[in-house]
C-alpha atoms as a printed R data frame, in Angstrom:
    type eleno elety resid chain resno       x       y      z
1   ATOM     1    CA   UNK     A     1 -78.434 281.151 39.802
2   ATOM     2    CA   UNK     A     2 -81.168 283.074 38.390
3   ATOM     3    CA   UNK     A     3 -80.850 286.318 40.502
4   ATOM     4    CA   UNK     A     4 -77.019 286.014 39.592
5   ATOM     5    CA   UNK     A     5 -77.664 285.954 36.400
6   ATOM     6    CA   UNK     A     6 -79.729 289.135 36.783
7   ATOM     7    CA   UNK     A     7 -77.703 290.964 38.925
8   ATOM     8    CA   UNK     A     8 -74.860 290.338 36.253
9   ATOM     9    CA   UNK     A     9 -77.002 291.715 33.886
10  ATOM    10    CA   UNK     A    10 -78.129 294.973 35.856
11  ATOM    11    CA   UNK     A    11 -74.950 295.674 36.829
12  ATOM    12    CA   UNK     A    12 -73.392 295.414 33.393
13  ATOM    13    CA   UNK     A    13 -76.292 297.054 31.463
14  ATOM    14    CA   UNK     A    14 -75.826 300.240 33.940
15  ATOM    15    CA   UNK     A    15 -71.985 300.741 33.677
16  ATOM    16    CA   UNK     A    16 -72.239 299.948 29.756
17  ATOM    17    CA   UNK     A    17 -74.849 303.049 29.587
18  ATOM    18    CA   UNK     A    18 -72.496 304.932 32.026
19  ATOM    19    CA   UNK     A    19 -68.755 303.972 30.355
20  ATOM    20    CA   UNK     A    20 -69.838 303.776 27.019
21  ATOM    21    CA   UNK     A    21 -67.227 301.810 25.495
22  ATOM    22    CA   UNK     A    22 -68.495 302.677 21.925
23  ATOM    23    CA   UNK     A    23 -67.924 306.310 22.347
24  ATOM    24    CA   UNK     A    24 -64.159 305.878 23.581
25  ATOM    25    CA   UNK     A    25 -63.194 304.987 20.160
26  ATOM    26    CA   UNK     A    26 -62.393 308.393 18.746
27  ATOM    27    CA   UNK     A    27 -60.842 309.579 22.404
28  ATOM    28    CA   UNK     A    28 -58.311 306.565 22.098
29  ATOM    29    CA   UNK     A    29 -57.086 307.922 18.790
30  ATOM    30    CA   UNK     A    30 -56.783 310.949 19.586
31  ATOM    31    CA   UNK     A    31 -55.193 310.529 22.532
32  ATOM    32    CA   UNK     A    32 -53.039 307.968 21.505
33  ATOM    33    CA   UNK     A    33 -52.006 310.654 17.926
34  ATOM    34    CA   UNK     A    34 -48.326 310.010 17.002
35  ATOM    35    CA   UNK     A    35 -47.968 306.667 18.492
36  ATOM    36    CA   UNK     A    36 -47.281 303.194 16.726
37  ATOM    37    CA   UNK     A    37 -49.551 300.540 16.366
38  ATOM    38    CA   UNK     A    38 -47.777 298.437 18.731
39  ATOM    39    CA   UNK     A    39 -47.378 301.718 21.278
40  ATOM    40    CA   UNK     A    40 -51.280 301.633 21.206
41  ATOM    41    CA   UNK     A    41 -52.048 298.117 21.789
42  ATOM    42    CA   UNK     A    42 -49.795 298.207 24.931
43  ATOM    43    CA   UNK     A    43 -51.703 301.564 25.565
44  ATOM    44    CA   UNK     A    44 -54.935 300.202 25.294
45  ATOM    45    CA   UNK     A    45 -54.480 296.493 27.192
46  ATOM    46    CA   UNK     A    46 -52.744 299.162 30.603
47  ATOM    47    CA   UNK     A    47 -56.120 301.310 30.320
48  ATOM    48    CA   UNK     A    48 -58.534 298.729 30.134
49  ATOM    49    CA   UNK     A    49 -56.334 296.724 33.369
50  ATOM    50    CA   UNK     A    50 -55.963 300.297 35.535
51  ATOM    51    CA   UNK     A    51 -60.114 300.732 34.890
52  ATOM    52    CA   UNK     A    52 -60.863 296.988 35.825
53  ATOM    53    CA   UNK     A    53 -58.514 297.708 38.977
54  ATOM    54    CA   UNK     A    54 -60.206 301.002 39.687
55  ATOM    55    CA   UNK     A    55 -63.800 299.564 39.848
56  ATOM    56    CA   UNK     A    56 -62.887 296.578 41.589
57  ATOM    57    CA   UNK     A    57 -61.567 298.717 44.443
58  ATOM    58    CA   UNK     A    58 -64.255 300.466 44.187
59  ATOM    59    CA   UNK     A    59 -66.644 297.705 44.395
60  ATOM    60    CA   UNK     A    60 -65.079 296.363 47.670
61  ATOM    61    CA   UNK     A    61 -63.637 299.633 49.429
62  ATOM    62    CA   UNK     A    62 -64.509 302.536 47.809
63  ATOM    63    CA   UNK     A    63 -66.897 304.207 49.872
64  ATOM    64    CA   UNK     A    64 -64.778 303.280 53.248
65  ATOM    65    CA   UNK     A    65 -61.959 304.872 51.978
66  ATOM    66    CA   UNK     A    66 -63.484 307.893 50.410
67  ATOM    67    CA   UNK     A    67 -65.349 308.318 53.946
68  ATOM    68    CA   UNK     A    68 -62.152 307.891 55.474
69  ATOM    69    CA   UNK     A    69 -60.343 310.578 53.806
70  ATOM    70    CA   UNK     A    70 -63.346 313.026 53.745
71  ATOM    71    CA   UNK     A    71 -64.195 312.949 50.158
72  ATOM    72    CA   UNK     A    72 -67.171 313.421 48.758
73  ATOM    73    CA   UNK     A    73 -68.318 311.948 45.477
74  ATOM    74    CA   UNK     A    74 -69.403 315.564 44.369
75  ATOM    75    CA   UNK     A    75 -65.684 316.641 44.795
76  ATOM    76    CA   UNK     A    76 -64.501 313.562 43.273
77  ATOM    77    CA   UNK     A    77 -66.418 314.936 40.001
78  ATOM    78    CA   UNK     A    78 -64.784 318.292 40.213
79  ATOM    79    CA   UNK     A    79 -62.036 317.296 40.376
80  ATOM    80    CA   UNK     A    80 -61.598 314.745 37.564
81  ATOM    81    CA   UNK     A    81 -63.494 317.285 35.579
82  ATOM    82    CA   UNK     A    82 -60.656 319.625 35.671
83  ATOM    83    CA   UNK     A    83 -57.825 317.521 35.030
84  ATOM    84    CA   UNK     A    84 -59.812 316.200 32.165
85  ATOM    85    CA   UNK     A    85 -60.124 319.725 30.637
86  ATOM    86    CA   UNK     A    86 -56.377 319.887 30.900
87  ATOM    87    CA   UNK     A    87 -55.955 317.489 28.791
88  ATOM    88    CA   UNK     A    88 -58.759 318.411 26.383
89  ATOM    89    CA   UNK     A    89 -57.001 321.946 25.880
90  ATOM    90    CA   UNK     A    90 -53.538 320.365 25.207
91  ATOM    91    CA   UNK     A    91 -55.148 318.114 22.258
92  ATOM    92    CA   UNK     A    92 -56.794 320.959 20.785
93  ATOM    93    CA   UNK     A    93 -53.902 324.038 21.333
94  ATOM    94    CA   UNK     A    94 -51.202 320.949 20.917
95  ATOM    95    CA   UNK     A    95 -48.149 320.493 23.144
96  ATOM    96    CA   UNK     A    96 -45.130 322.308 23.078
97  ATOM    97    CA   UNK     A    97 -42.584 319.545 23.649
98  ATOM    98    CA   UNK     A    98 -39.340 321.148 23.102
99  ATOM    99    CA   UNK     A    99 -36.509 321.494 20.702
100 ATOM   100    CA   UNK     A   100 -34.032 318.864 20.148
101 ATOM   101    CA   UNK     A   101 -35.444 315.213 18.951
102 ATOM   102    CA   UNK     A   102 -33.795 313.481 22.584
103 ATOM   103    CA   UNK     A   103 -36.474 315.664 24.510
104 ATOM   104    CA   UNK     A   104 -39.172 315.628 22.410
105 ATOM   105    CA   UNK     A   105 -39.024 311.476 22.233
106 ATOM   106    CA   UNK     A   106 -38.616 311.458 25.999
107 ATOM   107    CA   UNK     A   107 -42.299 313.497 26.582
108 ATOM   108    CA   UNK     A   108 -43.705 311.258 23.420
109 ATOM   109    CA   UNK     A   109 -42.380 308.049 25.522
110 ATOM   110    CA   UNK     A   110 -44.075 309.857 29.097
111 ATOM   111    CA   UNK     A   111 -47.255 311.109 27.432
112 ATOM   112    CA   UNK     A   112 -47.578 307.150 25.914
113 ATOM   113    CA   UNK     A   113 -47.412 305.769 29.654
114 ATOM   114    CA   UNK     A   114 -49.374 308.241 31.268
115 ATOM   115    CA   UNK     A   115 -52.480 308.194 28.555
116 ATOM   116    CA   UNK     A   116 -53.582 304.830 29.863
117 ATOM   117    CA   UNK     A   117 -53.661 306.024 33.300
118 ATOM   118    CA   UNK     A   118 -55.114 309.240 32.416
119 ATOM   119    CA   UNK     A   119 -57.500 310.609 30.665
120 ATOM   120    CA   UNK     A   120 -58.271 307.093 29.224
121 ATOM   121    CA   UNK     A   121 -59.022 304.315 32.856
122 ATOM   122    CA   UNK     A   122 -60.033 307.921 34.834
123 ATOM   123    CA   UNK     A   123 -61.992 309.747 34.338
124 ATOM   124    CA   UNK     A   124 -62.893 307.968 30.588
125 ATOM   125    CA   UNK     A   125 -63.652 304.162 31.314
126 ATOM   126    CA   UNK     A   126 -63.567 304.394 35.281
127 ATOM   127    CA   UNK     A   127 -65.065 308.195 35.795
128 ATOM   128    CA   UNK     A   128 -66.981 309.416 38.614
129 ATOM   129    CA   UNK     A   129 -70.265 308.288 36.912
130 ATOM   130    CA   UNK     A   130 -69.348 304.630 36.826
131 ATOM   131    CA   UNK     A   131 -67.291 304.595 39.821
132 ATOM   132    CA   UNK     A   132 -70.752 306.064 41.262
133 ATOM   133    CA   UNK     A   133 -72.948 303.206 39.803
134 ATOM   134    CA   UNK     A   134 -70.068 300.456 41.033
135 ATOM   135    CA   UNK     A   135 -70.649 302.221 44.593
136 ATOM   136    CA   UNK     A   136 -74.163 301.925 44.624
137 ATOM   137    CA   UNK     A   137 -74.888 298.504 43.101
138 ATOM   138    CA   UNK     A   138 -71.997 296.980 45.984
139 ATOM   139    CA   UNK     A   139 -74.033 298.633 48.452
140 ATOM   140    CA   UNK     A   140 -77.141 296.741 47.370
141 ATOM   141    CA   UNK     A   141 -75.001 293.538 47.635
142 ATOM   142    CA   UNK     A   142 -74.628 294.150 51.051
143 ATOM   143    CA   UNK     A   143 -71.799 292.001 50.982
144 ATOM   144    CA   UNK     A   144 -72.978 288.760 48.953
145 ATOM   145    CA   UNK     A   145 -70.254 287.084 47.507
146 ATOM   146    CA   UNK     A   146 -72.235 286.071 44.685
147 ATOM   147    CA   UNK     A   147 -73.541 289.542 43.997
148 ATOM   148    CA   UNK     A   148 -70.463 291.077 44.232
149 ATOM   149    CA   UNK     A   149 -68.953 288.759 42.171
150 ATOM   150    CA   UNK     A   150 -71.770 289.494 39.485
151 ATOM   151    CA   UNK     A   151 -70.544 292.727 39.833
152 ATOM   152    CA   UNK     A   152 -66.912 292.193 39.224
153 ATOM   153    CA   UNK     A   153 -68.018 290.069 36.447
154 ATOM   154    CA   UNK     A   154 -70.061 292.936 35.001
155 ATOM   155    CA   UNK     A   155 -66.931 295.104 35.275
156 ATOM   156    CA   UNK     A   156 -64.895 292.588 33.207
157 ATOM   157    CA   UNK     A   157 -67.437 292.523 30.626
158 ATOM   158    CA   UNK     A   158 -67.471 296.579 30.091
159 ATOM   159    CA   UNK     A   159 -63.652 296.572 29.968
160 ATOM   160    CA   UNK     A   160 -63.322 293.621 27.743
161 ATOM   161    CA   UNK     A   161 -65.636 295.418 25.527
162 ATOM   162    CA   UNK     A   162 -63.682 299.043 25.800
163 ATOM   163    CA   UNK     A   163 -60.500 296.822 25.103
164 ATOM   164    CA   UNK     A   164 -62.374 295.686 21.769
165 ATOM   165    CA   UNK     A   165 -63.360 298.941 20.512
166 ATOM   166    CA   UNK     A   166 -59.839 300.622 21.386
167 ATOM   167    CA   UNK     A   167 -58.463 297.644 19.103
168 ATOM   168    CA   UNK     A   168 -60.525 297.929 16.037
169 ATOM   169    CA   UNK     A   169 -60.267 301.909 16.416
170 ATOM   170    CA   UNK     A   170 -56.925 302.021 14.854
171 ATOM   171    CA   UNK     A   171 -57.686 300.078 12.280
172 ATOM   172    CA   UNK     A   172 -60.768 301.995 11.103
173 ATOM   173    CA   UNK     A   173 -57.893 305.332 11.560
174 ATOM   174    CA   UNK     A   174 -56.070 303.609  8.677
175 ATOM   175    CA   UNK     A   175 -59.075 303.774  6.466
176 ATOM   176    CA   UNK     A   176 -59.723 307.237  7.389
177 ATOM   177    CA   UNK     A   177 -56.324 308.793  6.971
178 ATOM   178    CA   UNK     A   178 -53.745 311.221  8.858
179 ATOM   179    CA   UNK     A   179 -55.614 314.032  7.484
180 ATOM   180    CA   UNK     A   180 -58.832 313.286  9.250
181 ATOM   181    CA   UNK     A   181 -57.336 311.804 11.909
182 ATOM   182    CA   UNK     A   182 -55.872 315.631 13.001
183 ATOM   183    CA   UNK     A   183 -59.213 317.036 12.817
184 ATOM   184    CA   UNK     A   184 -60.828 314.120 14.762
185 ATOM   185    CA   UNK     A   185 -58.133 314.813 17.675
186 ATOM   186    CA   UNK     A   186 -59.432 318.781 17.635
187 ATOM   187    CA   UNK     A   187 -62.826 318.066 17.366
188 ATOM   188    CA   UNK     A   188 -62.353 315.449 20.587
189 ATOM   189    CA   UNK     A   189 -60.652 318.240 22.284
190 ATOM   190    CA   UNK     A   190 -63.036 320.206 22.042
191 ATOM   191    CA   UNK     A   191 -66.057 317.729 23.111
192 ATOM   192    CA   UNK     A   192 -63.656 316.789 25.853
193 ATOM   193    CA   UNK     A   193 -63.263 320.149 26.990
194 ATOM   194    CA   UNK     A   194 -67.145 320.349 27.098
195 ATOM   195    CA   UNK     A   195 -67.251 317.215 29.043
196 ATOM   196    CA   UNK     A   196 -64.795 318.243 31.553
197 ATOM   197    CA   UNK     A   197 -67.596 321.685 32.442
198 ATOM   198    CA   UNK     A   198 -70.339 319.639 32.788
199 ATOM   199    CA   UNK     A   199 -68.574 317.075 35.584
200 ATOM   200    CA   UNK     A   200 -67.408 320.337 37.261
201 ATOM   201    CA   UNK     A   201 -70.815 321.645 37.068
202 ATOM   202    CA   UNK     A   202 -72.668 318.710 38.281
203 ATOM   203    CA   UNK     A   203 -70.326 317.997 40.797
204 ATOM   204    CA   UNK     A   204 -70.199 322.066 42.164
205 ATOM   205    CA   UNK     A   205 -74.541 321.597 41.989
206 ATOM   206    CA   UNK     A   206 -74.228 318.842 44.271
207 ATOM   207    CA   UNK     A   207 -71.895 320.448 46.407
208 ATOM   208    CA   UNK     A   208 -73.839 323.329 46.640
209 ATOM   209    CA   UNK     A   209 -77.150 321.976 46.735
């Protein structure tokens, strides 16, 4: 029980260093800018499920199937590093959605489904880092059920915890006002942005080194 309890504790004090739930607060709002309170809720409960799901199948099949499809973990990072500065450039140059109201809804509607999935579960709550340290703590399990299920407990704990700060985010927003808000969302974009360089250019060093 008592090198459960420790292995539940390892595993959740190294993915809360590496997901920071505390930090996702002001990337929630701004990439959740425009949307009701209701819209975000839904928003936030879909992102916090898709990065539970993500590091769970990471936990018990991640490495097989990234060795099976010839991935490398370095890759992985470039790769969610660009995407992610996609997305950083878009909050900070805005998006063009169009000209009549029907359209401009439609991408509002799209852009509120696909935030959970992306950037907020990958690369923000499940990245490359924490899908790393979920890789490398189930390989120390070496298949103990009750070390992996420390682990999966672990995982719950982070995301429960990301799901809390996402919550009480909007309602520190309505203190703040829409004013601030706006320059929140640039100043995100741009820390984003920065973000998305350095996975590229740790995950090009350990390509090329």
């Amino acid at each position: 029980m008592t090198t459960v309890l420790s292995d539940f504790i390892g595993a959740f004090v190294t993915l809360f260093v590496v997901v920071e739930p505390l930090g996702l607060a002001p990337v929630f709002l701004a990439a959740t800018a425009g949307h009701s309170g209701a819209a975000r809720a839904s928003i936030a409960a879909r992102a916090c499920f898709y990065a539970f799901l993500i590091l769970t199948g990471a936990a018990f099949g991640g490495a097989a199937l990234l060795r099976a499809m010839g991935i490398t973990l370095p890759a992985f990072r470039v790769a969610g590093g660009l995407l992610l500065f996609s997305i950083a450039s878009e909050m900070v140059l805005g998006v063009r959605l169009g000209r009549d109201s029907a359209t401009a809804h439609q991408a509002l509607g799209e852009n509120g489904r696909n935030v959970a999935a992306f950037p907020l579960a990958i690369p923000l709550m499940a990245g490359p880092g924490a899908i790393t340290a979920t890789l490398l703590i189930a390989g120390e399990a070496h298949g103990d059920a009750a070390r992996l299920a420390a682990l999966i407990g672990a995982i719950l704990a982070v995301v429960v915890l990301c799901w809390i700060v996402c919550r009480l985010a909007t309602g520190v927003q309505r203190l703040v006002g829409a004013s601030a808000s706006i320059v929140m969302e640039k100043l995100i974009g741009v820390l984003l942005a920065s973000l998305a360089v350095q996975f590229v250019m740790d995950g090009a060093k350990s390509l090329f080194s």
